[in-house]
FIVOKOL-921101 format. One record per residue: residue in one letter; x, y, z of N, C-alpha, C, O in turn. Coordinates in steps of 0.001 Angstrom, whole numbers, padded with zeros to 6 digits, always signed. Atoms other than C-alpha are relative to their C-alpha. Layout:
# residues N
aXYZXYZXYZXYZ;...
//
This chain:
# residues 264
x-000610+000607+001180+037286+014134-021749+000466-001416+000329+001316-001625+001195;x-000557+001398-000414+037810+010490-021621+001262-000473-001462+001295-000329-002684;x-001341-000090+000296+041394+009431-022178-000537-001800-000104-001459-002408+000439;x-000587+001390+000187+042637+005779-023534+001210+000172-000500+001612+000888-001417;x-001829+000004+000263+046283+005107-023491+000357-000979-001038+000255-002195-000878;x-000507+000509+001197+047585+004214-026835+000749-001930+000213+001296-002475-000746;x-000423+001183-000048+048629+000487-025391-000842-000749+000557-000661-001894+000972;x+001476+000895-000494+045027-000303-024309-000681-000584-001117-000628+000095-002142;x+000928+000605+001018+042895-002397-026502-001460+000133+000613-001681-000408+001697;x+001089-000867-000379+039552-000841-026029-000812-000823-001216-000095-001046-002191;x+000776+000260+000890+036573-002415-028238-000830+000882-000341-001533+001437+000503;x+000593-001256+000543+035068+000082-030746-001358-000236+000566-002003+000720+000994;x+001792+000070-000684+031414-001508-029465-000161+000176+001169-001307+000293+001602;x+000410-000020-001652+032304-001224-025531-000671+001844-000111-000480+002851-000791;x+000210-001827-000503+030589+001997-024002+000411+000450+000786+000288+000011+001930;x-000558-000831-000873+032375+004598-022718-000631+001448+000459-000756+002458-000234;x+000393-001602-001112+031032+007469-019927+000524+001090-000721+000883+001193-001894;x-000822-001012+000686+032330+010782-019892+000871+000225+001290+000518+000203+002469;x-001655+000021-000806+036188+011227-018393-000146-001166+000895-000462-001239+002082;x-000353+001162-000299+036801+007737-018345+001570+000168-000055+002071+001196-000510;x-001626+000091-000014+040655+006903-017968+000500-001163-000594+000891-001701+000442;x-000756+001337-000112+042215+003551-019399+001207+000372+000063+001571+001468-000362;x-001168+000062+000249+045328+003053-019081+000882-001141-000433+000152-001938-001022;x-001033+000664+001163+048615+000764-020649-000696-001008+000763-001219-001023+001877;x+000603+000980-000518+047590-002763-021075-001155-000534+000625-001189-001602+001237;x+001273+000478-000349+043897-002727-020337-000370-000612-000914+000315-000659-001937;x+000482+000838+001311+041652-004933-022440-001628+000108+000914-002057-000180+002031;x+001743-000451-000300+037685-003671-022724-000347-000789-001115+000131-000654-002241;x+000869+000759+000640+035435-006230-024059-001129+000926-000816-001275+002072-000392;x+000898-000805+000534+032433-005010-026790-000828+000163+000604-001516+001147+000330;x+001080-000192-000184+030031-005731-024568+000465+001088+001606-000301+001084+002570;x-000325-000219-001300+031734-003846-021653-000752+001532-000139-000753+002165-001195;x+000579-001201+000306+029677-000573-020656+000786+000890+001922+000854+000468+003077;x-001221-000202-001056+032021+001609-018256-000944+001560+000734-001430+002090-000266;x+000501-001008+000099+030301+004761-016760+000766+001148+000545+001864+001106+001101;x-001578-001046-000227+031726+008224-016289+000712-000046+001354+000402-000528+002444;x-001355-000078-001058+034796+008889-014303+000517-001160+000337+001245-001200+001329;x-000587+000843-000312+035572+005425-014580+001126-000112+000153+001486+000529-000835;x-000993-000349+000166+039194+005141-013821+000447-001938-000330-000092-002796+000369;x-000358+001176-000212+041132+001589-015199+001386+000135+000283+001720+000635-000791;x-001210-000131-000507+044705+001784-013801+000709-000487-001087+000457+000247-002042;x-000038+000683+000650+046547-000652-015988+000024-001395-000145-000941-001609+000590;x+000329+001147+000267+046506-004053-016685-001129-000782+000672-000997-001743+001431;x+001019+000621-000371+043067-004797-016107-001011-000232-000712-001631+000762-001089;x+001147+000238+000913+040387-006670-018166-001144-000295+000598-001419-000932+001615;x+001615+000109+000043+036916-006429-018520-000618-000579-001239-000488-000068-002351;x+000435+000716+000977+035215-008766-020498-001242-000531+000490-001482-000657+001691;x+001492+000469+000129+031878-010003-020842-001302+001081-000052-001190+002298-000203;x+001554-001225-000286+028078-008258-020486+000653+000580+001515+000315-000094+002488;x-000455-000591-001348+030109-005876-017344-000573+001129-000460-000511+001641-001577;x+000033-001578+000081+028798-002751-016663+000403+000738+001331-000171+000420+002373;x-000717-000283-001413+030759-000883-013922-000950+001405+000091-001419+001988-000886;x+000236-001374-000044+029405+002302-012330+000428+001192+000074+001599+001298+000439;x-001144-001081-000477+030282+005741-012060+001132+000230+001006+001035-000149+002174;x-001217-000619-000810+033715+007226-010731+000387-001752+001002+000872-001704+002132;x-000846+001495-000598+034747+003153-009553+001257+000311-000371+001302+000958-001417;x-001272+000114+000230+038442+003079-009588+000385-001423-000142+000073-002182+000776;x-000315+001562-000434+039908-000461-010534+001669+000168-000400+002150+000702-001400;x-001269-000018-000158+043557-000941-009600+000709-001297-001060+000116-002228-001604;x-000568+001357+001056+046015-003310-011747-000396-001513+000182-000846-002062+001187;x+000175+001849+000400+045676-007102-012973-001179-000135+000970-001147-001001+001844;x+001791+000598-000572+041700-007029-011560-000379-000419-001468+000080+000057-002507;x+000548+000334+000865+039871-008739-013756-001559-000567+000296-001868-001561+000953;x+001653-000142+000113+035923-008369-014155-000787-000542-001318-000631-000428-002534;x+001122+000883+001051+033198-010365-015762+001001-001434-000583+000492-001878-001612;x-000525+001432+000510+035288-013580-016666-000989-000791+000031-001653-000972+001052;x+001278+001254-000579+032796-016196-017170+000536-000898+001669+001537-001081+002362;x-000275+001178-001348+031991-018633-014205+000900-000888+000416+001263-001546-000559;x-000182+001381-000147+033600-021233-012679-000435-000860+000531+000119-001387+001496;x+000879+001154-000142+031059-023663-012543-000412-001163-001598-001026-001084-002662;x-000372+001987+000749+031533-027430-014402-001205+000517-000888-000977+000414-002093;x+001362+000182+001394+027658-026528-016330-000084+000929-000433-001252+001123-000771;x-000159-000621+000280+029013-023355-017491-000022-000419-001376+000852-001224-001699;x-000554+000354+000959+028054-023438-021425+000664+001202-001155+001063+001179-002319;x+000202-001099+000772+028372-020187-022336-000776+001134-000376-000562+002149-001039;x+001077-000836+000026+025748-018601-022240-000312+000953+000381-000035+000985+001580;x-000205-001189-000582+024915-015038-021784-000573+000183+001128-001756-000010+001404;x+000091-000604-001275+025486-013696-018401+000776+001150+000126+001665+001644-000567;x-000481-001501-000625+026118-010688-016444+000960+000300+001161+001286-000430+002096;x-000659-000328-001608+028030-009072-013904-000150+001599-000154+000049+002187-001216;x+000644-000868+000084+026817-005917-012801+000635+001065+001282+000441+000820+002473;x-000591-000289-001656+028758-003463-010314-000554+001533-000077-001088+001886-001129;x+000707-000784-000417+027620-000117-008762+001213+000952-000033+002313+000575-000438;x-000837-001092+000186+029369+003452-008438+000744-000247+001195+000366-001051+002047;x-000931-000451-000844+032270+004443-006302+000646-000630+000724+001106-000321+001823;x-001258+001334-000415+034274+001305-005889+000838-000121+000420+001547+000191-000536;x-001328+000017+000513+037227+000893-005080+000589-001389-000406-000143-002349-000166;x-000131+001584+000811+038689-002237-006652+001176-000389+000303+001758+000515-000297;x-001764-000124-000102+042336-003019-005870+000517-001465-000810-000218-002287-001356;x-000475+000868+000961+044606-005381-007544-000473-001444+000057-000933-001911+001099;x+000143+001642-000216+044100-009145-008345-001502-000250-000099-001991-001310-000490;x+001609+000619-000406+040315-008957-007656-000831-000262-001283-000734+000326-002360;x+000790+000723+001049+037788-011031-009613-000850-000176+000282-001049-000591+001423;x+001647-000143-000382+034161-010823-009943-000562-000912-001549-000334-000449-002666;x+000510+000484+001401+032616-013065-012753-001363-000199+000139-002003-000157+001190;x+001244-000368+000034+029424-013209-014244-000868-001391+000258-000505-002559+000123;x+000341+001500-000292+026761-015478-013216-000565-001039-000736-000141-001175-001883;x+000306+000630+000697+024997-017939-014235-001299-000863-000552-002320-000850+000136;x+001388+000150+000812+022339-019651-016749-000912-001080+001324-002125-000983+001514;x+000485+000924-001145+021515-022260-013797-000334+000983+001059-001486+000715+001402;x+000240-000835-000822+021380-019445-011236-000821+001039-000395-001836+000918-001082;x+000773-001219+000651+020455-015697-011632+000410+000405-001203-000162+001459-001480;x-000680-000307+001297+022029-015218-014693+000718+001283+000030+000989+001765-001070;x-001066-001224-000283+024194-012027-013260+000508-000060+001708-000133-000478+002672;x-000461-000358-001608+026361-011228-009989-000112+001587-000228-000141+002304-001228;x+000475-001601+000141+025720-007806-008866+000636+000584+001612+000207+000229+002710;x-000568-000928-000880+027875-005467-006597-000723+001083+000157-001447+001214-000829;x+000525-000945-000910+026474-002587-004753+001024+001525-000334+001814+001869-001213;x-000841-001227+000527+027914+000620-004662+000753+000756+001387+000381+000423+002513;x-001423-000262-000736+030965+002478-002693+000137-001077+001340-000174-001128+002529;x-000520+001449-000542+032231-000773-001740+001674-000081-000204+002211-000069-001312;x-001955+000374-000431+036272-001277-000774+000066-001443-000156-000524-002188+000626;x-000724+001188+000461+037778-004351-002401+001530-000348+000081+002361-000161-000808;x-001745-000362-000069+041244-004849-001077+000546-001165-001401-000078-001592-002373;x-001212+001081+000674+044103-007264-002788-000446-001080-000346-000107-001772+000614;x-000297+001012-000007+043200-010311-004113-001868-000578+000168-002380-001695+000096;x+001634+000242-000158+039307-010194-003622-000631-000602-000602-000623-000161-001752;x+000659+000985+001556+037050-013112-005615-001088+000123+000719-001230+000067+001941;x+001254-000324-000844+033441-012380-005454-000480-001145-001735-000333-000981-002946;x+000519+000912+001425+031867-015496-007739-001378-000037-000545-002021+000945-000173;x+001041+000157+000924+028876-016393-009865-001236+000316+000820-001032+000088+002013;x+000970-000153-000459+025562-015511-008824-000086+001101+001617-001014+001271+002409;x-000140-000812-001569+026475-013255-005660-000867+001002-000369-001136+001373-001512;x+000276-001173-000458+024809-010565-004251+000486+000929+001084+000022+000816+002218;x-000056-000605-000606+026392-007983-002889-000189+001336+000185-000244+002135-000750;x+000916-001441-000195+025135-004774-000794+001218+001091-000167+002343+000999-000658;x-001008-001682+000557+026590-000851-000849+000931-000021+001230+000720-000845+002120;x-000702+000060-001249+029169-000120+001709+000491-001097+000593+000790-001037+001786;x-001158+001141-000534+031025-003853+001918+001027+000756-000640+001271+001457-001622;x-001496-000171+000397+034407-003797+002740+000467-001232+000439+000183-001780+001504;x-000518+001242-000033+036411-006836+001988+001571+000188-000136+002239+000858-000924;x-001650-000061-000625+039930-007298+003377+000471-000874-001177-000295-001140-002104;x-001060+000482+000905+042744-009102+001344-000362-001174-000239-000372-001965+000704;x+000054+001743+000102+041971-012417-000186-001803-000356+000256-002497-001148-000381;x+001606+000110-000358+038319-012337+001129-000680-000575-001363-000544-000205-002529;x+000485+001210+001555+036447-015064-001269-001081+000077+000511-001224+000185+001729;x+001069+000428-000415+032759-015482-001685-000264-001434-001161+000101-001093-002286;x+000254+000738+000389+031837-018770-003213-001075+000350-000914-001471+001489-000667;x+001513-000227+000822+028563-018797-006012-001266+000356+000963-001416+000084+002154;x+001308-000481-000665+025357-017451-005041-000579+000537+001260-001727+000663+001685;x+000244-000767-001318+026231-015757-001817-000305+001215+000082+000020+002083-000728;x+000743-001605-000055+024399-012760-000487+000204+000620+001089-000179+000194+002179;x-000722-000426-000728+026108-010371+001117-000809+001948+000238-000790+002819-000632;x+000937-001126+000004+023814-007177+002639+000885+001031+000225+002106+000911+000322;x-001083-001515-000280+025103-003558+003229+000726-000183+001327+000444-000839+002329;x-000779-000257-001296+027669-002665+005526+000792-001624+000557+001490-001892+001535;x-000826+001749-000310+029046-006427+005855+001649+000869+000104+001951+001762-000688;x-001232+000252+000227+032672-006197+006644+001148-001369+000327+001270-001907+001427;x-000275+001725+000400+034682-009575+005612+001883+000401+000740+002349+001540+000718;x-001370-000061-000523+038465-009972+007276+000838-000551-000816+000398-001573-001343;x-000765+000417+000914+041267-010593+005205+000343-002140-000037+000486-002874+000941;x+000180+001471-000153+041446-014482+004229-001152-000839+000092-001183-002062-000050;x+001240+000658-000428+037940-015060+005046-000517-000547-001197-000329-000182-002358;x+001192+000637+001469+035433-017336+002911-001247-000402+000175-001388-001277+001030;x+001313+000578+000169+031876-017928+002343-000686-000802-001008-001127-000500-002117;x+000850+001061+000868+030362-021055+001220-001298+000495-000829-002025+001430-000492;x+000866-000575+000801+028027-020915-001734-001295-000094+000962-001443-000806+001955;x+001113+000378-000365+024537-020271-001111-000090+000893+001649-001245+001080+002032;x-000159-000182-001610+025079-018974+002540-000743+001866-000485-000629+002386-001595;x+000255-001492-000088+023422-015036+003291+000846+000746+001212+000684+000283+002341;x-000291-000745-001148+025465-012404+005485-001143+000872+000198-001772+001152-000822;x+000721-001017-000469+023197-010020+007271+000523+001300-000058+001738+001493-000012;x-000641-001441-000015+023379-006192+007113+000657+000447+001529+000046+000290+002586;x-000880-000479-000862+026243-004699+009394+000627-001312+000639+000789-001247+001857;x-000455+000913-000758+027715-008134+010152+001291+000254-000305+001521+000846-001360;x-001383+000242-000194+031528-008536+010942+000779-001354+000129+001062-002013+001129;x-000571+001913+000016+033121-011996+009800+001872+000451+000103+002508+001076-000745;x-001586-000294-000122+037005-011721+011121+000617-001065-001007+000277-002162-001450;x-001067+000521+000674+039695-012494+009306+000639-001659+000382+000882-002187+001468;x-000172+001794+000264+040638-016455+007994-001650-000575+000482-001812-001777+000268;x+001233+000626-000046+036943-017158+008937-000518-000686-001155-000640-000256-002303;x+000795+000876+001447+035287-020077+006904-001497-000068+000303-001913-000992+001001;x+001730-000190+000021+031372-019189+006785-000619-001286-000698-000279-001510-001859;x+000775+000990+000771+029161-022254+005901-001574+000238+000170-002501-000182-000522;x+001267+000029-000653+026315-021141+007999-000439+001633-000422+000309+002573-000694;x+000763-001738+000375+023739-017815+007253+000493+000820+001518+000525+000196+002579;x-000822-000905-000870+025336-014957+009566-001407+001416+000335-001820+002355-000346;x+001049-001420-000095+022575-012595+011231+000284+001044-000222+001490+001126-000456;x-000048-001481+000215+022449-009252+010746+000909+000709+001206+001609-000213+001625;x-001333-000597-000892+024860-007299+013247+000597-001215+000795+000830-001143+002001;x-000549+001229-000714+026180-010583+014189+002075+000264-000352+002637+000853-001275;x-001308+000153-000044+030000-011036+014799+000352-001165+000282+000247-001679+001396;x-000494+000974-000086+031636-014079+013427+001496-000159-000206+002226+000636-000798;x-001597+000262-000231+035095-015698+014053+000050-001570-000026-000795-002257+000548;x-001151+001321-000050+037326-019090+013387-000565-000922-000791-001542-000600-001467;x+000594+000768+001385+036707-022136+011159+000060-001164+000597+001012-001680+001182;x+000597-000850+000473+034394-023100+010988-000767+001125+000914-000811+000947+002131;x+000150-001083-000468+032848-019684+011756-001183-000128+001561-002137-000906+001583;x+001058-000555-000858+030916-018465+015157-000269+000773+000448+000441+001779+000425;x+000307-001419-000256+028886-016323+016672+001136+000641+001271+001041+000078+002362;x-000505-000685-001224+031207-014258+019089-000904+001135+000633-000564+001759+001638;x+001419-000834-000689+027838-012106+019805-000173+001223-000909-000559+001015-002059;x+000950-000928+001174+027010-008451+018202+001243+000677-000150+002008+001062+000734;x-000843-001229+000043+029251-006398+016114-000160+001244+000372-000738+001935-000466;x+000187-000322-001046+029356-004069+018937+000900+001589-001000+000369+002695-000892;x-001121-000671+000414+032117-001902+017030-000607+001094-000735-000603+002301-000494;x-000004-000502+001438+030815-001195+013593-001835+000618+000729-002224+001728+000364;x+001448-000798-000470+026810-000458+015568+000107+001684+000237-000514+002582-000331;x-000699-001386-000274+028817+002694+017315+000652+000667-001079+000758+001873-000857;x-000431-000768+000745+030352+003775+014443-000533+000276-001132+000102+000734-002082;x+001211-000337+000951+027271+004109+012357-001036+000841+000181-001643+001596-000578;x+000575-001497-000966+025521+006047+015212-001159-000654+000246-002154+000067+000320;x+000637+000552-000551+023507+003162+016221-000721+000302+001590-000255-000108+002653;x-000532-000185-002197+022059+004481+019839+000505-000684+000935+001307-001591+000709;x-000366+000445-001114+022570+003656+022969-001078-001067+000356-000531-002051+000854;x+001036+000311-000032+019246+002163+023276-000534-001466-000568-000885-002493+000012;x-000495+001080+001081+019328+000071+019919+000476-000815+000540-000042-001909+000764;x-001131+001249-000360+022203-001579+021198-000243-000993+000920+000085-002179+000883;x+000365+000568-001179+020788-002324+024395-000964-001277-000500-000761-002438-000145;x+000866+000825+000310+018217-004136+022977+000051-000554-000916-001063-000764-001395;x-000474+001167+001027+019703-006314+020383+001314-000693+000639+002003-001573+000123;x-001200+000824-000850+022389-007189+023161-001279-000785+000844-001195-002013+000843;x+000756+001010-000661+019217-008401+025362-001084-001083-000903-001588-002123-000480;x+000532+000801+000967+017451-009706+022219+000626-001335-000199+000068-002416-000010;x-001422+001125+000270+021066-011918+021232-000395-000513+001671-001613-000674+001741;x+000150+001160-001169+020847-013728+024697-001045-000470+000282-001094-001538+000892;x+001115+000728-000207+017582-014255+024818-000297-001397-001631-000397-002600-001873;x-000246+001074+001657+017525-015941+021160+000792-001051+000215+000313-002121-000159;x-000670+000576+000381+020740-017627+021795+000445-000892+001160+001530-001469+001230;x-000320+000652-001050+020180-019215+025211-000089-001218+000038-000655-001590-000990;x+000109+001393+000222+020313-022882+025845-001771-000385+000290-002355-001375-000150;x+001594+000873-000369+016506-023327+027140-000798+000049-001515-000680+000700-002553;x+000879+000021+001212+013932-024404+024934+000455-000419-001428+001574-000771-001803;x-000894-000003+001825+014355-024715+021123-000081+001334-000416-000485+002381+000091;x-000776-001266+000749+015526-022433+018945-001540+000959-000175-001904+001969+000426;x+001288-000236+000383+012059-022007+017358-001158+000683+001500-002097+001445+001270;x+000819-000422-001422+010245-021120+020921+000478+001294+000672-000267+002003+001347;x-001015-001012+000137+013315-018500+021173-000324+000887-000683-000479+001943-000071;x+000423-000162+001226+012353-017416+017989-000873+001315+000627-000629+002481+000939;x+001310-000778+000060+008901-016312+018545+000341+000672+001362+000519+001883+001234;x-000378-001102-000744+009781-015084+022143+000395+000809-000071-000338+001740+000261;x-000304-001092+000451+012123-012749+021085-000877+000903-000614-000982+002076-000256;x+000318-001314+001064+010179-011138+018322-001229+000224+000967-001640+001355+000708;x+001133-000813-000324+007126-010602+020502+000237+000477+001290-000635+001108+001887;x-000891-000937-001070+009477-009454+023410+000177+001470-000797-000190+002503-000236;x-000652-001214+000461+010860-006747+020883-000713+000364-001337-000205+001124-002162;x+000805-000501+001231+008213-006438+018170-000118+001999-000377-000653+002579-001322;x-000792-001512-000275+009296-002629+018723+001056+000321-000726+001121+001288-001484;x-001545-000526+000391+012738-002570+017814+000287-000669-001476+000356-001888-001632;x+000023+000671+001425+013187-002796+013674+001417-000253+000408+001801-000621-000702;x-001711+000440-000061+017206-003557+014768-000399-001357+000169-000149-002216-000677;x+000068+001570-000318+015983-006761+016566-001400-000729-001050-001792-001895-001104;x+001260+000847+000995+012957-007402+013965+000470-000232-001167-000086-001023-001928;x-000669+000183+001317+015624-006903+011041+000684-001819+000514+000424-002825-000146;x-000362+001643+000226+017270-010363+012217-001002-001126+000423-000666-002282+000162;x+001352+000691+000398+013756-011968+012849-000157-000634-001343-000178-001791-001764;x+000474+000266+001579+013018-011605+009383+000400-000705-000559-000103-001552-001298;x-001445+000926+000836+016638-012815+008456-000549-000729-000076-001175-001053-001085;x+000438+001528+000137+015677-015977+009969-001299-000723-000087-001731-001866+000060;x+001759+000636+000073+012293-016416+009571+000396-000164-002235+000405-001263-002790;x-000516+000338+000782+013410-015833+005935+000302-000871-001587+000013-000833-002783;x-000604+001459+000486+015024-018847+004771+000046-000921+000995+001044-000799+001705;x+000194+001025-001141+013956-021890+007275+000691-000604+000025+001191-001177+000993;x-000829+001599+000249+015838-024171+005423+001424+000556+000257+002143-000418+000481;x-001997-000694-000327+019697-022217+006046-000165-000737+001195-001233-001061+001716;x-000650+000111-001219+021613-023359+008946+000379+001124+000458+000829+001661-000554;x-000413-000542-000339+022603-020546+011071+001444+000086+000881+001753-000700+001777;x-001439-000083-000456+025957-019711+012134-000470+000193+001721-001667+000454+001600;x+000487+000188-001018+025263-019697+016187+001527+000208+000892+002682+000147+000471;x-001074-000055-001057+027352-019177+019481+000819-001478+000272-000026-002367+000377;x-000679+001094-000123+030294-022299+020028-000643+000117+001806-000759+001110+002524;x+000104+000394-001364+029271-023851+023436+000463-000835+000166+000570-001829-000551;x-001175+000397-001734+031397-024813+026594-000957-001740-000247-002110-002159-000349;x+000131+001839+000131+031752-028906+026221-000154-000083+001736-000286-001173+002293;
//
């Protein structure tokens, strides 16, 4: 049975699941489409083309789908698009993207959004991010599964995280972040492989080994990068762990990569 609390303003055209919850002080846009077990805590609006997924929880004063904030914003219809089993916590803001971009941002599904979370125009993000307090992504960043962001952290527009990467907390990302890469400080670097989050996914023993001898061979001073490059992948043309951040960077040529700080 889906419940709305007599001090919500609910639009007779939004669509509602089945055993949705609003509660006091929400505000649901017409075009808002909510799916079941949605829960809205209270004071939280949804406005625009949003469609949230099943059983998401969103905690107070979040606010979803706000148009952009980008200067050639004219109005025009866009999306924002989020996935099941959310959690959403207060303050956080996701708006929709835009007519210059993809024309929607799009969340993933059972994804942890702490306090204060802004995920902006054109993003992509994967299933299973978890973003600490304050954690900002700028427009058109793409953020793969299993990313976890540190409270304070930010990523410049345009930039890609890799799947299972670990950006610590107050980190400022400008550069594309490999795939189990572990970055730290501002602006951000590589501190080598998230070593942490590999083991607690049930990454082997094996795996690991060989995306720890992959990372030093890639990230050594001889040669260029590009000569690195191709060594690696036909060192480990074997291992899809070390061929998943190949790809990364093979990719997008034109990104800068976020990289190890080296001894002056």
């Amino acid at each position: 049975m889906t419940t709305v609390h007599p001090l919500a303003l609910v639009d007779p055209q939004a669509r509602l699941g089945e055993q949705v919850e609003i509660g006091p002080f929400c505000t649901v846009g017409p075009s808002a489409i909510l799916g079941d077990g949605v829960r809205l805590q209270s004071h939280v609006v949804v406005e625009g083309a949003t469609s949230i997924g099943d059983h998401c929880v969103v905690h107070s004063f979040a606010h979803l789908g706000g148009p952009p904030q980008h200067a050639g914003h004219k109005g025009e219809p866009t999306r924002l698009e989020i996935g099941s089993r959310n959690i959403i916590r207060e303050h956080v803001t996701m708006h929709c993207g835009t007519a210059m971009g993809r024309a929607v941002t799009s969340v993933g599904s059972d994804g942890f959004f702490m306090v204060g979370v802004h995920i902006g125009h054109d993003c992509v993000v994967g299933d299973k991010v978890i973003m600490a307090n304050t954690a900002t992504l700028g427009g058109h960043v793409v953020v793969a599964d299993h990313v976890i962001m540190g409270g304070l952290s930010a990523v410049h527009q345009y930039t890609r995280i890799g799947r299972h990467a670990f950006v610590g907390g107050m980190a400022g990302v400008n550069h594309d972040v490999i795939p189990f890469g572990n970055v730290w400080g501002n602006h951000a670097h590589l501190e080598g492989l998230n070593l942490v989050g590999l083991k607690r996914r049930g990454f082997s023993r094996e795996a690991i080994n060989r995306l720890r001898a992959a990372y030093r061979m890639l990230f050594a001073e001889e040669g260029t990068f590009q000569e690195r490059l191709e060594d690696t992948a036909a060192a480990y043309s074997t291992s899809p762990e070390v061929m998943e951040i190949i790809d990364f960077v093979r990719a997008d040529a034109t990104r800068p990569l976020t990289t190890p700080r080296r001894e002056l």
